[in-house]
N, CA, C, O and CB atoms as a CASP TS submission, in Angstrom:
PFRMAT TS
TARGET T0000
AUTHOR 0000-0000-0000
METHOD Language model
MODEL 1
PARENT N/A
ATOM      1  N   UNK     1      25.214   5.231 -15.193  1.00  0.00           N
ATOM      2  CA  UNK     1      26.138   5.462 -14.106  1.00  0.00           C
ATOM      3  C   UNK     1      26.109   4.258 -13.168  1.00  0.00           C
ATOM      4  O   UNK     1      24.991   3.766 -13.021  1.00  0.00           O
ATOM      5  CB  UNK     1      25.790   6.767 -13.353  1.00  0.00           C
ATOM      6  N   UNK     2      26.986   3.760 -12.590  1.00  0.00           N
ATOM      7  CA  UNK     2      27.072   2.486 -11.691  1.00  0.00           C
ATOM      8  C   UNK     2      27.080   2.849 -10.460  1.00  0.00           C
ATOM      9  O   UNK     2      27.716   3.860 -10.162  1.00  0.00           O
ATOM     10  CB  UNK     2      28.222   1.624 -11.869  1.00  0.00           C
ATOM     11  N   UNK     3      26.519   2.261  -9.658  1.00  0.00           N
ATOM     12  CA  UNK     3      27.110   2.802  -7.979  1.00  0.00           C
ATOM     13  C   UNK     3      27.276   1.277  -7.234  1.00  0.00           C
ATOM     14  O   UNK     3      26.849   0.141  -7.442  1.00  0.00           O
ATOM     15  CB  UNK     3      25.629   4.028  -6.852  1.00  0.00           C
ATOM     16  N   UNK     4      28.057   1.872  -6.352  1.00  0.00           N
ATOM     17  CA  UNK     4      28.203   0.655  -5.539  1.00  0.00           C
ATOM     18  C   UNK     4      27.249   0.343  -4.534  1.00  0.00           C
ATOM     19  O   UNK     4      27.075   1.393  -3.916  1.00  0.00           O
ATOM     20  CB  UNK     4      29.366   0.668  -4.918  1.00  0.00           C
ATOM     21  N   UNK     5      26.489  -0.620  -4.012  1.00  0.00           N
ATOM     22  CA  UNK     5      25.549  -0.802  -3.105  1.00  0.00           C
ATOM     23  C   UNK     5      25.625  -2.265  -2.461  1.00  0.00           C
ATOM     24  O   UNK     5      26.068  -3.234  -3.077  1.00  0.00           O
ATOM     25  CB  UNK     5      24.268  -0.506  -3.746  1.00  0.00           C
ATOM     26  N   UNK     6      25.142  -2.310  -1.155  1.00  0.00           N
ATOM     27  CA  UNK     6      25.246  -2.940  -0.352  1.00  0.00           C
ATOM     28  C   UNK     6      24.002  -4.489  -0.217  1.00  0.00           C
ATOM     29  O   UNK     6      22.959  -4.238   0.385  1.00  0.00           O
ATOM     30  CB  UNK     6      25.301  -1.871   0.581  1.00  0.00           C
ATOM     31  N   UNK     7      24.178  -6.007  -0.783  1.00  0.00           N
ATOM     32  CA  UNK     7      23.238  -6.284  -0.946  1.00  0.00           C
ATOM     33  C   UNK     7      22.417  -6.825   0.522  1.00  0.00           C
ATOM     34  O   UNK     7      23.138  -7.544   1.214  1.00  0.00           O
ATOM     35  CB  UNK     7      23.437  -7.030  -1.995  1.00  0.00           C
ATOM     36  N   UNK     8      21.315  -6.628   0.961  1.00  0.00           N
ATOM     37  CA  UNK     8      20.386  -6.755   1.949  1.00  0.00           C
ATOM     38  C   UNK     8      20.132  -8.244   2.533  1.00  0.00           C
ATOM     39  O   UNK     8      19.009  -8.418   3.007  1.00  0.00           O
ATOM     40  CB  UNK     8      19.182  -6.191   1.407  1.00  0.00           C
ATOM     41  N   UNK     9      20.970  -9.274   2.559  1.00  0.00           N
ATOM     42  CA  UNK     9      20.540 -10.760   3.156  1.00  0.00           C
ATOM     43  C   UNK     9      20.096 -11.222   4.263  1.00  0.00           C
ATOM     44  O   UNK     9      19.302 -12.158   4.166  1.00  0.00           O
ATOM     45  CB  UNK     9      21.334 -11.478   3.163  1.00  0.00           C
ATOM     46  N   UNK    10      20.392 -10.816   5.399  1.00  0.00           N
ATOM     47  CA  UNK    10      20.310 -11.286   6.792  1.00  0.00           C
ATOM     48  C   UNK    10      19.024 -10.185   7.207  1.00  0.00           C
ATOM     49  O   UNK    10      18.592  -9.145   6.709  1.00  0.00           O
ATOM     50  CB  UNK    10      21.967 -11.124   7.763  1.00  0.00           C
ATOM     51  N   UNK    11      18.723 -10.913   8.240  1.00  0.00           N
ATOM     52  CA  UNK    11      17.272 -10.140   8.853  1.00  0.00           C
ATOM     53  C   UNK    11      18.042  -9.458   9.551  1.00  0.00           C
ATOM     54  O   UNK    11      17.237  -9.184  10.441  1.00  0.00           O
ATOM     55  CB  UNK    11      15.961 -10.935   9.747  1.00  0.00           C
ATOM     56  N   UNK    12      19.389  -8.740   9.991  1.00  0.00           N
ATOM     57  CA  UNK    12      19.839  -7.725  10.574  1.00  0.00           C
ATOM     58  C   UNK    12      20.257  -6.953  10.058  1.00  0.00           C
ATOM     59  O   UNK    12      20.305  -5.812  10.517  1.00  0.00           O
ATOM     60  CB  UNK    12      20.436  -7.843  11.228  1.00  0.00           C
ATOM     61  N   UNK    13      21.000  -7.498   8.194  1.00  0.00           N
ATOM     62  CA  UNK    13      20.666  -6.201   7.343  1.00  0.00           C
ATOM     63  C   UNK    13      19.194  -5.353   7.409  1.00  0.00           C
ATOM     64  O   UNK    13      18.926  -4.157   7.517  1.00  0.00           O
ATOM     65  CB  UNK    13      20.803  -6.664   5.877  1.00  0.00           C
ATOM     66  N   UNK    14      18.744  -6.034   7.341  1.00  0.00           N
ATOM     67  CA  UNK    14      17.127  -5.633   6.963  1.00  0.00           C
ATOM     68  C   UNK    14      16.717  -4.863   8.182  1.00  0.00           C
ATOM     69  O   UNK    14      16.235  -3.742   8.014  1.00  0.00           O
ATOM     70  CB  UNK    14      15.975  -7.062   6.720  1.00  0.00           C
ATOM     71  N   UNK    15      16.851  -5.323   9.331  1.00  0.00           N
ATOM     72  CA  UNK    15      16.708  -4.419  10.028  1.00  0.00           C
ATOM     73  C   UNK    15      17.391  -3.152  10.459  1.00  0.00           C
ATOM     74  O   UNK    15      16.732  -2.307  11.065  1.00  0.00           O
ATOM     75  CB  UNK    15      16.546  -4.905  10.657  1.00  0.00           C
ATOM     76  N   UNK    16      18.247  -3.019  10.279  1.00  0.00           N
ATOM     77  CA  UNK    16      19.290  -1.756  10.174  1.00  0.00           C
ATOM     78  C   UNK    16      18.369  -0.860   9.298  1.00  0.00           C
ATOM     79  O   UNK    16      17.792   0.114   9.781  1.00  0.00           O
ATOM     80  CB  UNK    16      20.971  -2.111   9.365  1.00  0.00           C
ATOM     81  N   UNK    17      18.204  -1.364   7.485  1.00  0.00           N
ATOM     82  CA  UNK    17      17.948  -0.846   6.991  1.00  0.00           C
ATOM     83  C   UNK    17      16.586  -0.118   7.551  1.00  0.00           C
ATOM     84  O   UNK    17      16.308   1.076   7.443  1.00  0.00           O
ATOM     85  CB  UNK    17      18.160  -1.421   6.104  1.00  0.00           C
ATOM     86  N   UNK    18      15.692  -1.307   8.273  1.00  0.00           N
ATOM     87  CA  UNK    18      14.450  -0.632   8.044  1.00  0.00           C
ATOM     88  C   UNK    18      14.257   0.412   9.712  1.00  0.00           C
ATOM     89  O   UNK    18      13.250   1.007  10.098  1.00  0.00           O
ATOM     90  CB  UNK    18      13.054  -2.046   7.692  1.00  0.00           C
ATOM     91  N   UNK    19      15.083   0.348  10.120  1.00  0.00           N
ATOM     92  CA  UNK    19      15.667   1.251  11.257  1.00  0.00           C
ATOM     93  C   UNK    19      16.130   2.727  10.786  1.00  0.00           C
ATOM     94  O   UNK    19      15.611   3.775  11.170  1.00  0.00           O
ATOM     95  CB  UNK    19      16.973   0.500  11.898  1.00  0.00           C
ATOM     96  N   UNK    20      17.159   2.612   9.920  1.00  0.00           N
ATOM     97  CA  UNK    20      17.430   3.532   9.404  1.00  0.00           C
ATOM     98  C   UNK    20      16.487   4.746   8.560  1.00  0.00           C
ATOM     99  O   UNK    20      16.539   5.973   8.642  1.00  0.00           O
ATOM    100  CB  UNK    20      18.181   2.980   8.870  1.00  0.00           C
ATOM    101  N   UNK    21      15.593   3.819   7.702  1.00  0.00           N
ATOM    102  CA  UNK    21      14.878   4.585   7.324  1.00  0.00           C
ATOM    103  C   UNK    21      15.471   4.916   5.130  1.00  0.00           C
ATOM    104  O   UNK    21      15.191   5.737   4.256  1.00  0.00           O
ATOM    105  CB  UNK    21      15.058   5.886   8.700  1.00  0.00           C
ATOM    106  N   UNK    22      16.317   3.723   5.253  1.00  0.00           N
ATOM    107  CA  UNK    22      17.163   4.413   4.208  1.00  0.00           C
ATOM    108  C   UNK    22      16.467   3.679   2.980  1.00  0.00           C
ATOM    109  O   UNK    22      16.094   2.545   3.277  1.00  0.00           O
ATOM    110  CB  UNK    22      18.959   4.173   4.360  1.00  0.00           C
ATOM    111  N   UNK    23      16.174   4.112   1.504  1.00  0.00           N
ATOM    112  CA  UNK    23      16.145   3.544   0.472  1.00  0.00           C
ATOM    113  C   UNK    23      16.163   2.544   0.155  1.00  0.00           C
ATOM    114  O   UNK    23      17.285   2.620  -0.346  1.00  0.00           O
ATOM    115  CB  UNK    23      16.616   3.779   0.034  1.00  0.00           C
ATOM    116  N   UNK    24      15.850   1.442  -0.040  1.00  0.00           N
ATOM    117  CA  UNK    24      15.811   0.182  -0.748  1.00  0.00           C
ATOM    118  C   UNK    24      15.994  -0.472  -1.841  1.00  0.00           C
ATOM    119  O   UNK    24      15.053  -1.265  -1.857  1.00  0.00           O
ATOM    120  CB  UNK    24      15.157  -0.080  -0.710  1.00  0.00           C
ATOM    121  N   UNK    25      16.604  -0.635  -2.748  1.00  0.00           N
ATOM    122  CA  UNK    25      15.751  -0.915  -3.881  1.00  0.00           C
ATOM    123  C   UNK    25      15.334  -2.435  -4.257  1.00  0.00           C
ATOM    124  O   UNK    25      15.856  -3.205  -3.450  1.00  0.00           O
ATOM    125  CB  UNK    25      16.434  -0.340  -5.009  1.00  0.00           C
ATOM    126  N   UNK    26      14.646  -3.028  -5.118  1.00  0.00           N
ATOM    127  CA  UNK    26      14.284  -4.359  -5.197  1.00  0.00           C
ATOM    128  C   UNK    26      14.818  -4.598  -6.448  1.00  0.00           C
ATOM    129  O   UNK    26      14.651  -3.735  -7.310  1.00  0.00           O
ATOM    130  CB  UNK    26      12.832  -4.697  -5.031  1.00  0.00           C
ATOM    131  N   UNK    27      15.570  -5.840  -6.772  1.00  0.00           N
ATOM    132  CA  UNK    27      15.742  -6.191  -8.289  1.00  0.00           C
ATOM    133  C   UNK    27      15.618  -8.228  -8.532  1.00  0.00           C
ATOM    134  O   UNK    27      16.049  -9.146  -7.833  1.00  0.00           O
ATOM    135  CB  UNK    27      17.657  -5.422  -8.790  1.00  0.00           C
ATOM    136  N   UNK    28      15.132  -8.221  -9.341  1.00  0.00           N
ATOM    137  CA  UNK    28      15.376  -9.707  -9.514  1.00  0.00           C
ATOM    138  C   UNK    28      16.568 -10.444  -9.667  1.00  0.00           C
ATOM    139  O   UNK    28      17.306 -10.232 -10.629  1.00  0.00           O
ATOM    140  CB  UNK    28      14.812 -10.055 -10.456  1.00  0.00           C
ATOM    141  N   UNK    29      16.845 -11.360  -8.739  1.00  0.00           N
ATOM    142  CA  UNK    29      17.975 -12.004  -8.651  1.00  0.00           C
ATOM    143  C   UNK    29      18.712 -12.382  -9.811  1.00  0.00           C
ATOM    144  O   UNK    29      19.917 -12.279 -10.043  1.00  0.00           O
ATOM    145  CB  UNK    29      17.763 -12.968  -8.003  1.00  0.00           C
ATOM    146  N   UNK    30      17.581 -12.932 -10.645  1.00  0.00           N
ATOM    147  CA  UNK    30      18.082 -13.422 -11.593  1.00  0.00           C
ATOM    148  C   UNK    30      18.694 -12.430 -12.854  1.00  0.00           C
ATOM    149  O   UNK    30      19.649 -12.767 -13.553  1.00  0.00           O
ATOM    150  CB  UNK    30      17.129 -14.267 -11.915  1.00  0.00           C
ATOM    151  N   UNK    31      18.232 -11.632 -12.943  1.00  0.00           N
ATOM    152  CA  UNK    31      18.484 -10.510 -14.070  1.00  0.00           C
ATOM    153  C   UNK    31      19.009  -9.581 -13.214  1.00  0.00           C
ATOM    154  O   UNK    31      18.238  -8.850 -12.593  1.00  0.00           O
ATOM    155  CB  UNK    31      17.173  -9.904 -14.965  1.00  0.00           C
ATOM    156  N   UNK    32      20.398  -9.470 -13.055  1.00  0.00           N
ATOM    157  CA  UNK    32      20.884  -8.328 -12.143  1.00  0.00           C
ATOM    158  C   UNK    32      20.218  -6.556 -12.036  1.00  0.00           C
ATOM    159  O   UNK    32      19.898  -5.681 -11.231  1.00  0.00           O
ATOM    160  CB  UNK    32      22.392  -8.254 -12.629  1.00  0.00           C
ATOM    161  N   UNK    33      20.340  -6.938 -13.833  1.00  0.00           N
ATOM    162  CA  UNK    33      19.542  -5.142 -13.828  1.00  0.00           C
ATOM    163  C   UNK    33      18.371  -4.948 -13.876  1.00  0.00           C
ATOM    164  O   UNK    33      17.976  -3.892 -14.370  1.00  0.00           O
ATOM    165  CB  UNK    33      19.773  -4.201 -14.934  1.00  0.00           C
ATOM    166  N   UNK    34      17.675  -5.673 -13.500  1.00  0.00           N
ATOM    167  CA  UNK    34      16.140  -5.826 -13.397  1.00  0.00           C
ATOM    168  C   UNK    34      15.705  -5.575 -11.780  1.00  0.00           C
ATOM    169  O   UNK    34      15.701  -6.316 -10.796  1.00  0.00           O
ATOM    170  CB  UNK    34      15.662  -7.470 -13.950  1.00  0.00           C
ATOM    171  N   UNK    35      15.180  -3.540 -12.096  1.00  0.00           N
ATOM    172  CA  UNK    35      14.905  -2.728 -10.552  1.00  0.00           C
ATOM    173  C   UNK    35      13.552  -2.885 -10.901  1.00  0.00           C
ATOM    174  O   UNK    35      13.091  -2.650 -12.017  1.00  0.00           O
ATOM    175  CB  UNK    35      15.504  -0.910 -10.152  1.00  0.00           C
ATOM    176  N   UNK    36      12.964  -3.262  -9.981  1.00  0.00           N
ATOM    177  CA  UNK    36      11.373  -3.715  -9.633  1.00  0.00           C
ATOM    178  C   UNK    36      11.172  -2.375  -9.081  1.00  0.00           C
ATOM    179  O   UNK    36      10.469  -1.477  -9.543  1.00  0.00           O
ATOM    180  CB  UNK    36      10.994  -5.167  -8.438  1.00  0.00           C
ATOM    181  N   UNK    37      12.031  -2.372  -7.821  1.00  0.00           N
ATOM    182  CA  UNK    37      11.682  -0.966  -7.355  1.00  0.00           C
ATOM    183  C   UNK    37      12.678   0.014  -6.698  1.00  0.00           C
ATOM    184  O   UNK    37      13.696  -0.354  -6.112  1.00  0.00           O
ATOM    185  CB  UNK    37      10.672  -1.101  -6.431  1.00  0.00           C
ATOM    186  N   UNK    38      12.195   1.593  -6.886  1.00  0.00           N
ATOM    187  CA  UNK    38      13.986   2.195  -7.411  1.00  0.00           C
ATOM    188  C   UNK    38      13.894   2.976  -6.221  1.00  0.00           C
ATOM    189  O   UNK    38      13.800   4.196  -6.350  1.00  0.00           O
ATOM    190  CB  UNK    38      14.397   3.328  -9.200  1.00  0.00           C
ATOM    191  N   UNK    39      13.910   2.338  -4.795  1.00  0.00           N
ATOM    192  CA  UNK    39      14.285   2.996  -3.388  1.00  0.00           C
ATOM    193  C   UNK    39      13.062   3.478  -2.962  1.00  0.00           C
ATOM    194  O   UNK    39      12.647   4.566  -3.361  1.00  0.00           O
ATOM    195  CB  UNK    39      15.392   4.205  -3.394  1.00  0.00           C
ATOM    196  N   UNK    40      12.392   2.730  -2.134  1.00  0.00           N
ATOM    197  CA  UNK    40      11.802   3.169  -0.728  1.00  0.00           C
ATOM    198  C   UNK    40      11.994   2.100   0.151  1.00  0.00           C
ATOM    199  O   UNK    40      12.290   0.919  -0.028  1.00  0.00           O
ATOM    200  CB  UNK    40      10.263   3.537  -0.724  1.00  0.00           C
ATOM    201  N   UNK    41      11.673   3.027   1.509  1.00  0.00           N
ATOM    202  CA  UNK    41      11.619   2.203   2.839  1.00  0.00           C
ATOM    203  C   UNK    41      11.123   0.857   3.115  1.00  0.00           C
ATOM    204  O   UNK    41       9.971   0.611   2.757  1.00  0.00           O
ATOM    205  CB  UNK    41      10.946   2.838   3.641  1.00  0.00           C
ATOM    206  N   UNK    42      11.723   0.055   3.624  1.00  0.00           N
ATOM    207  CA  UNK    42      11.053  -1.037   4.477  1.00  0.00           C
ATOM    208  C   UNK    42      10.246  -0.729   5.264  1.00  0.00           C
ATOM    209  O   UNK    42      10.353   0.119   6.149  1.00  0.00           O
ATOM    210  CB  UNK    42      11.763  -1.729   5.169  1.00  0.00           C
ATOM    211  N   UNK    43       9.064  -1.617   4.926  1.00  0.00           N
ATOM    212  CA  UNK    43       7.729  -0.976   6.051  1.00  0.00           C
ATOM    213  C   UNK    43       7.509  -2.454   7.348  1.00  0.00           C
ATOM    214  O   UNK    43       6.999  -2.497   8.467  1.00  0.00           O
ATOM    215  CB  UNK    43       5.637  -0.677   4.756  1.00  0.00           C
ATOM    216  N   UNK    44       8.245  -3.582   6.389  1.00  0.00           N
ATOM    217  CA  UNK    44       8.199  -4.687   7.248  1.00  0.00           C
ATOM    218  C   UNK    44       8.971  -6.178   6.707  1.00  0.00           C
ATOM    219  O   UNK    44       8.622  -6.777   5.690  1.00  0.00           O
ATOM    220  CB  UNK    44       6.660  -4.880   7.491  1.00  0.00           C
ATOM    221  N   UNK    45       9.809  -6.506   7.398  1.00  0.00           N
ATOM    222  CA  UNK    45       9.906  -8.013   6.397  1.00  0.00           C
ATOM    223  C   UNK    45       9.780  -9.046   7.989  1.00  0.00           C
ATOM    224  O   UNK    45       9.814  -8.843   9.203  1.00  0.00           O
ATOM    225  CB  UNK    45      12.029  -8.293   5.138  1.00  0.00           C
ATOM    226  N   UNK    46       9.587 -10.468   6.830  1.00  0.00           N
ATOM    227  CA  UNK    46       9.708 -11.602   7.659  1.00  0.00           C
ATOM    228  C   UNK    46      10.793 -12.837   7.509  1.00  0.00           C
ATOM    229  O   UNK    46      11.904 -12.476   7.120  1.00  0.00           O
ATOM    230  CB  UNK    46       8.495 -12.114   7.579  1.00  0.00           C
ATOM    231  N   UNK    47      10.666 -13.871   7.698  1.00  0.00           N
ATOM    232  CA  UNK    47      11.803 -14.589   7.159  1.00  0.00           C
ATOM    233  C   UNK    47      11.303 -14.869   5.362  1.00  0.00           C
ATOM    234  O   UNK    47      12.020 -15.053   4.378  1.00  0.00           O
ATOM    235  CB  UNK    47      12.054 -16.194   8.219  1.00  0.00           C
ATOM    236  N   UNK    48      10.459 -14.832   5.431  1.00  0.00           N
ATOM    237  CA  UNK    48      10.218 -15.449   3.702  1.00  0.00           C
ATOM    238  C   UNK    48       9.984 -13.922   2.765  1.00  0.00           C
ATOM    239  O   UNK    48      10.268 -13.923   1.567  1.00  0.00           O
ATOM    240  CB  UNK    48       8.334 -16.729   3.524  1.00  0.00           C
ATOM    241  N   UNK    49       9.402 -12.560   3.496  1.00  0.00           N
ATOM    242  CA  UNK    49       8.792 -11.759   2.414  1.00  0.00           C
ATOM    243  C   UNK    49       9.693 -10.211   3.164  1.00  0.00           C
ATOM    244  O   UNK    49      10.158 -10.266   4.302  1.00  0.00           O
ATOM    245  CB  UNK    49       6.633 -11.840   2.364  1.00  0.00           C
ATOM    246  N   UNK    50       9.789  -9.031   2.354  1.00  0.00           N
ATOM    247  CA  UNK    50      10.050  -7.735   2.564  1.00  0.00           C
ATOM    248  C   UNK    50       9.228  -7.086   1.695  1.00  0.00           C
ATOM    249  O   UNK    50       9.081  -7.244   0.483  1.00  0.00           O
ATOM    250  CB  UNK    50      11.379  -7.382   2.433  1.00  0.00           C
ATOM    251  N   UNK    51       8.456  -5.972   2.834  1.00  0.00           N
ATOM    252  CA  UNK    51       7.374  -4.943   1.879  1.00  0.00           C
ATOM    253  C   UNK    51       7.971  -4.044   2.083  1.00  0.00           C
ATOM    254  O   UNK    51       8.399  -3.554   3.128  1.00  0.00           O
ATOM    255  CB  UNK    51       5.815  -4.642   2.150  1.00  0.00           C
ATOM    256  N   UNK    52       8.079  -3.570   0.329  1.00  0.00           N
ATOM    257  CA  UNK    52       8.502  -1.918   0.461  1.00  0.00           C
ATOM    258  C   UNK    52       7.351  -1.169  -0.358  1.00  0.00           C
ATOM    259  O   UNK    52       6.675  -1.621  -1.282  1.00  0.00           O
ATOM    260  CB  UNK    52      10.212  -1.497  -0.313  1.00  0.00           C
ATOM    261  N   UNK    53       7.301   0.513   0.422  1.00  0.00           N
ATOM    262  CA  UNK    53       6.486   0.506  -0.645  1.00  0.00           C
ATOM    263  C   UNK    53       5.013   0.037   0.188  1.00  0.00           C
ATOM    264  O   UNK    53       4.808  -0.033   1.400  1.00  0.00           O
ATOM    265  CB  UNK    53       7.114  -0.557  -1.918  1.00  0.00           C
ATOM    266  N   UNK    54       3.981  -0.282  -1.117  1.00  0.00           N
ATOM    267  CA  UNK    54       3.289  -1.124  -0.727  1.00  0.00           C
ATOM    268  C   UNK    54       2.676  -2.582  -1.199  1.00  0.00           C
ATOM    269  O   UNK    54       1.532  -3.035  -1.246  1.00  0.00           O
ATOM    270  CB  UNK    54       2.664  -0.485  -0.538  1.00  0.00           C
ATOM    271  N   UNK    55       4.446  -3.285  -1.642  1.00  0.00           N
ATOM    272  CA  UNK    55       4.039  -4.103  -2.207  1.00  0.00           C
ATOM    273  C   UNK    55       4.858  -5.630  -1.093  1.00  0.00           C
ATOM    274  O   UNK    55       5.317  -5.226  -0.024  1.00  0.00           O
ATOM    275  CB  UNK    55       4.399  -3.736  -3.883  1.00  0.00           C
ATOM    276  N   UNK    56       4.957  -6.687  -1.266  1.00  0.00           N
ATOM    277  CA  UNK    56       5.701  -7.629  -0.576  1.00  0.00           C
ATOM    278  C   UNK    56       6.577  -8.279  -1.663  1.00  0.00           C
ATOM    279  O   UNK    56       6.281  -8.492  -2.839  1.00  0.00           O
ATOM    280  CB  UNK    56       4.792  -8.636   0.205  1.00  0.00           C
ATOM    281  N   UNK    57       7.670  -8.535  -1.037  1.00  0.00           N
ATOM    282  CA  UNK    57       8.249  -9.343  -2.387  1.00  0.00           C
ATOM    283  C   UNK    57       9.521 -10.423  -1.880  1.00  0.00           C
ATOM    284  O   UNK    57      10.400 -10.092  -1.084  1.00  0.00           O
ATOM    285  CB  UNK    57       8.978  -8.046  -3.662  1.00  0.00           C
ATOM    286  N   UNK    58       9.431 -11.516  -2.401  1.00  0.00           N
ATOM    287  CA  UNK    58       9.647 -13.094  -1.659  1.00  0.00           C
ATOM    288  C   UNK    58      10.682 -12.718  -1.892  1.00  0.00           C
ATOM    289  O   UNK    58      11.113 -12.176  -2.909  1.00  0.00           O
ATOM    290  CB  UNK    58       9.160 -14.669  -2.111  1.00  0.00           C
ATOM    291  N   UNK    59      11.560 -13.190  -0.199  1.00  0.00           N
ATOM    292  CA  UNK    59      13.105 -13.103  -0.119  1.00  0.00           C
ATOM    293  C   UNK    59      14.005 -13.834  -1.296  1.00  0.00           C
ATOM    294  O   UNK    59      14.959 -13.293  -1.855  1.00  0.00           O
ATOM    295  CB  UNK    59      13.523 -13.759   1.268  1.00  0.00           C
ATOM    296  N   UNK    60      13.371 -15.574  -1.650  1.00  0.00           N
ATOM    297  CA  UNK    60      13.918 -16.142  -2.351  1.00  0.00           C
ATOM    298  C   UNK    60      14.271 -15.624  -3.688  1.00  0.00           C
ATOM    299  O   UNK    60      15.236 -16.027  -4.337  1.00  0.00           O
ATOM    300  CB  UNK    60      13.384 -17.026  -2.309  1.00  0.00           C
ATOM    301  N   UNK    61      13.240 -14.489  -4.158  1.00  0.00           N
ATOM    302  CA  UNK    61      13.113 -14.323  -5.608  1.00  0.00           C
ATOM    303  C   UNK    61      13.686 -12.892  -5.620  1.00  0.00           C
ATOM    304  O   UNK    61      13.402 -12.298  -6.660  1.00  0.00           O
ATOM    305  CB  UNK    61      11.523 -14.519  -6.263  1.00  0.00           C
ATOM    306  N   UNK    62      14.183 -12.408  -5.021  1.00  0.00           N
ATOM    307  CA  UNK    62      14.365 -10.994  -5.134  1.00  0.00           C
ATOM    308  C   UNK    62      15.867 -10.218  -4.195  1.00  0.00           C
ATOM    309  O   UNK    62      16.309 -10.730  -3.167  1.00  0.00           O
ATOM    310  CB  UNK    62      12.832 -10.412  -4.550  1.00  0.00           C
ATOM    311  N   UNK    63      16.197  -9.494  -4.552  1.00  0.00           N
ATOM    312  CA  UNK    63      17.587  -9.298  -4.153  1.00  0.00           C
ATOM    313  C   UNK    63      17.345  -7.821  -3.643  1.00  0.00           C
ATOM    314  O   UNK    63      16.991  -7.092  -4.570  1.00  0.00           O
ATOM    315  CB  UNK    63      18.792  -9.516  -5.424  1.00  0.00           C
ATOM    316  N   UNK    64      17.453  -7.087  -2.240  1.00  0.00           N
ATOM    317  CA  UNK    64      17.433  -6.175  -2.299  1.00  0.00           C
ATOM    318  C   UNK    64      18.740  -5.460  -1.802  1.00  0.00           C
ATOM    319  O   UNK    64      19.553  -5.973  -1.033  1.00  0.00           O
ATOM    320  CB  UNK    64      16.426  -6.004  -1.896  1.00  0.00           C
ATOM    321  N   UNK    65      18.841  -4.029  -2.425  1.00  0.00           N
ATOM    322  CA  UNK    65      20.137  -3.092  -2.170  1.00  0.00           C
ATOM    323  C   UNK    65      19.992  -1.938  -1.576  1.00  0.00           C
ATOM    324  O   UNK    65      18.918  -1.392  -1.832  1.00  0.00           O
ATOM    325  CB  UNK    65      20.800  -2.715  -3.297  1.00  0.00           C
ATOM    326  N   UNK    66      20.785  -1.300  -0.783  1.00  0.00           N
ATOM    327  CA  UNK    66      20.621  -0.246  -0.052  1.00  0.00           C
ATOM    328  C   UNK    66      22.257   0.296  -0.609  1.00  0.00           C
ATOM    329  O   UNK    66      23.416  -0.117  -0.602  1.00  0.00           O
ATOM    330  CB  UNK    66      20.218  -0.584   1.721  1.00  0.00           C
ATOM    331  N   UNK    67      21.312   1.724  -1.166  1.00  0.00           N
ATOM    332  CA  UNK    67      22.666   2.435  -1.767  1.00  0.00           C
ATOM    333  C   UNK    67      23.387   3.633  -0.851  1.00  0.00           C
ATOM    334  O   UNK    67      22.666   4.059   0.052  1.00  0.00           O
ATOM    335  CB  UNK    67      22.247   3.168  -3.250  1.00  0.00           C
ATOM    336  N   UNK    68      24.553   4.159  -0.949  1.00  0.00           N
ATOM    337  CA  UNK    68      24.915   4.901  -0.109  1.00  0.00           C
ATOM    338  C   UNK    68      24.008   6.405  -0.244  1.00  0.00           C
ATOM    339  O   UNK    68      23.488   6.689  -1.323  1.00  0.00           O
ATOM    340  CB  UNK    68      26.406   4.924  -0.270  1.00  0.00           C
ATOM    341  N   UNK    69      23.877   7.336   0.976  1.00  0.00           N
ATOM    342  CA  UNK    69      22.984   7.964   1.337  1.00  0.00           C
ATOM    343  C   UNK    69      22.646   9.020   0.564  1.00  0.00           C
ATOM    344  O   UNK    69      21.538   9.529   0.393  1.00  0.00           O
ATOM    345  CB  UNK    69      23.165   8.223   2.386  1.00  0.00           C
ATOM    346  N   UNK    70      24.303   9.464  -0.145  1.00  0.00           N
ATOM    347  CA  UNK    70      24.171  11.013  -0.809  1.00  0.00           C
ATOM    348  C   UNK    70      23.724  10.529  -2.370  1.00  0.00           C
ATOM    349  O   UNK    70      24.184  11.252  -3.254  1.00  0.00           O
ATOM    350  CB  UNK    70      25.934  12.102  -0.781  1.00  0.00           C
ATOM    351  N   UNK    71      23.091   9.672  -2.707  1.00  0.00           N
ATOM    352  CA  UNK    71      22.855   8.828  -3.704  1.00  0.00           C
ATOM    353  C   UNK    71      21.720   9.500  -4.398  1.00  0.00           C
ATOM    354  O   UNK    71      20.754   8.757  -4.223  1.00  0.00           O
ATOM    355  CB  UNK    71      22.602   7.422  -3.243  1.00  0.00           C
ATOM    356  N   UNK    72      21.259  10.813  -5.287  1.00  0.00           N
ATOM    357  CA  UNK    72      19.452  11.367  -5.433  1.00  0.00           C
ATOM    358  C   UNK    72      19.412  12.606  -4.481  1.00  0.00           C
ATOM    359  O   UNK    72      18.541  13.474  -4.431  1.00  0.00           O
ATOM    360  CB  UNK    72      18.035  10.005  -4.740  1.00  0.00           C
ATOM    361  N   UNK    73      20.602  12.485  -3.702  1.00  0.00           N
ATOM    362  CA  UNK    73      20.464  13.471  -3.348  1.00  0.00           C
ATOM    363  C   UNK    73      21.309  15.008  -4.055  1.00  0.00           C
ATOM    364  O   UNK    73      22.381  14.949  -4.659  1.00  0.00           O
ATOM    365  CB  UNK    73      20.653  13.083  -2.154  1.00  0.00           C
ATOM    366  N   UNK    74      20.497  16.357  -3.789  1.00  0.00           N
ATOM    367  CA  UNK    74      20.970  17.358  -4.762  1.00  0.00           C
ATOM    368  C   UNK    74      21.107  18.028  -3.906  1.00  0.00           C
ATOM    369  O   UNK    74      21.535  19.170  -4.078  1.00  0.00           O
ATOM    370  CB  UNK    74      20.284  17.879  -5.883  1.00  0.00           C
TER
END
């Protein structure tokens, strides 16, 4: 199934997101369909890194998406 999602670039995406409280997910830039990780919260980012989860993962190398809300949900 495809969904549409929003990709995460600017440290004011990021902060929205991590304001919000909403899902995350992480995928490698390079391999579009390659989900590292399939939605949790931002616990913190900086200019170079975003931890979700409890892992960190380098802005340069990694693409993150925030999907719309009713998304898992039942």
């Amino acid at each position: 199934m495809d969904y549409t999602y929003k990709v995460l670039q600017s440290d004011l995406d990021l902060l929205a997101a991590a304001l919000s409280e909403i899902p995350v997910a992480v995928a490698v830039k390079e391999y579009e369909d390659d989900i590292l990780e399939d939605g949790d919260r931002i616990r913190e980012y900086t200019p170079n890194s975003v931890r979700i989860g409890g892992l960190s993962y380098c802005r340069e190398l990694y693409e993150f998406r925030a999907y719309p809300a009713d998304i898992g949900q039942s």
